[in-house]
C-alpha positions in Angstrom: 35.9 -15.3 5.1 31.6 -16.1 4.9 29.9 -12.8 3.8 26.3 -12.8 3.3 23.0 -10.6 3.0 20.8 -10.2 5.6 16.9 -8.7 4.5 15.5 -7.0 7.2 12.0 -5.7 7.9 11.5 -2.8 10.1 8.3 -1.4 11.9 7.0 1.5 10.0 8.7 4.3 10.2 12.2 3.0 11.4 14.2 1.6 8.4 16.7 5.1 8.8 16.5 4.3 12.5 17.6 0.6 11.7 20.1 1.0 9.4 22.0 3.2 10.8 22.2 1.4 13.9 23.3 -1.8 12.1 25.7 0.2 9.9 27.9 0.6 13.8 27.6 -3.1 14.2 30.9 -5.2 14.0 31.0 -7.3 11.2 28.5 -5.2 9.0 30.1 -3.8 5.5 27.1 -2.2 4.8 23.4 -0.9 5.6 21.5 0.7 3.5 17.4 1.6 3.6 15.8 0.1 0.5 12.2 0.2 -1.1 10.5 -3.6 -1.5 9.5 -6.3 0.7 12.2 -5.3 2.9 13.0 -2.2 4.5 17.2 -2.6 5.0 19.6 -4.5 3.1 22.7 -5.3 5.2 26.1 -6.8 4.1 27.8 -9.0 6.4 31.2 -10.1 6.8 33.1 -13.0 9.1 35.7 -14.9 9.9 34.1 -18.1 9.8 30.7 -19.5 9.5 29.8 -19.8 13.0 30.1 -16.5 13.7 27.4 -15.9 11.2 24.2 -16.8 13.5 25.4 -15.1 16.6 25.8 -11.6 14.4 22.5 -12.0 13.0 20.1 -13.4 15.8 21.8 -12.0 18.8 23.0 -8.2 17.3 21.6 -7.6 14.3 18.2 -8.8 15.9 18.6 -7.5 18.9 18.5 -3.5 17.1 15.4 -1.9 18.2 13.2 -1.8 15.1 13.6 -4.9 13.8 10.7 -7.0 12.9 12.3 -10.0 11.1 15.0 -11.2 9.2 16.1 -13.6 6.3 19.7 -14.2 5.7 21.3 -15.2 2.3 24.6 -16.7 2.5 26.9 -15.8 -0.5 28.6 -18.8 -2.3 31.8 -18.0 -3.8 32.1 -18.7 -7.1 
């Protein structure tokens, strides 16, 4: 299992719009609207790691709203 956190930015105005679009996505734990440099924190979860860039740059990106992202890979410890 890879989980990781993905920090979103948003055009004004659409971090509820965002998140809870992203919260419907496969793979997504959680999505939640946030106050800081980014605008929605979302928690990922998959099988393996190379399902990791196809969740964030093709559906997670793809959610109208989005301006960029940065994902953080969690290391278990």
């Amino acid at each position: 299992m890879v989980e990781a956190y993905v920090l979103v930015q948003t055009a004004v105005g659409r971090a509820g719009q965002v998140s809870a679009a992203l919260a419907s996505l496969a793979g997504v734990s959680l999505a939640e609207s946030v106050t800081g440099p980014y605008d929605v924190v979302v928690r990922v979860r998959v099988a393996a790691i190379d399902e990791l860039g196809p969740l964030v740059a093709e559906r997670i990106a793809g959610v109208p709203g989005i301006t960029r992202t940065v994902t953080c890979t969690i290391i278990p410890g």
